[in-house]
N, C-alpha and C positions, 0 to 999 in steps of 0.2 A: 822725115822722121815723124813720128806720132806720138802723142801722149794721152796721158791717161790721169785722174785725180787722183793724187796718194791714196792708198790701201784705209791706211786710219782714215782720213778724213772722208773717205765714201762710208768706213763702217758707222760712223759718228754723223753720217747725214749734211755735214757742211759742205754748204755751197762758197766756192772762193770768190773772191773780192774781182768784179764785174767792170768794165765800163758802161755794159747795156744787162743792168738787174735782171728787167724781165725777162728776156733772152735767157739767161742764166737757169734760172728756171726750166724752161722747158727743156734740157740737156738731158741727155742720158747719161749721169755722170760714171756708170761705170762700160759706157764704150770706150774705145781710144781716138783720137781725131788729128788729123794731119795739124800740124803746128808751125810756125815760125818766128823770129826775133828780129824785127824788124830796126834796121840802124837808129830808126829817128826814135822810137821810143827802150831802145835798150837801157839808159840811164831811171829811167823810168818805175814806180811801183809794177804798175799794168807793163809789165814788158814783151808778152809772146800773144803771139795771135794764133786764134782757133779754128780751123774750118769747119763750118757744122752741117751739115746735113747738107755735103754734095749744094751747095747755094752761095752766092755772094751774101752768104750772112755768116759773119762773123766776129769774135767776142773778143777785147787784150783783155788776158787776165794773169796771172802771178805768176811765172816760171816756178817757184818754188811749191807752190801747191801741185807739182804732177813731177808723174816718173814719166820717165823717157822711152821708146820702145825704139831698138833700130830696127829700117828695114830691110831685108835682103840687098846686098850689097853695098851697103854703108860699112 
């Protein structure tokens, strides 16, 4: 699955609540990027993790700041 920042919150320019700020920053936040929710921090504010740019670099940041996209055959 992938996600994408809410519509509002990309027209309004907010960046969401980071565990790595400056990472944050450099996103392209209206790409979409493969996502997951990882058991150990599901309870969690920071609950879903980001793939970002094809690299072991990646961001937990709010589930509820993004839309969901399925992809072909989900």
């Amino acid at each position: 699955m992938k996600a994408i920042l809410r519509e509002d919150l990309r027209k309004e320019g907010l960046i969401p609540a980071s565990n790595r700020a400056r990472a944050a920053h450099k996103i392209n936040w209206n790409k979409s990027y493969e996502c997951w929710q990882p058991n150990f921090c599901e309870d969690s504010e920071l609950n879903m993790v980001l793939w970002i740019n094809s690299k072991i670099e990646w961001i937990r940041v709010s589930s509820i700041d993004f839309d969901f996209i399925p992809e072909e055959g989900d």
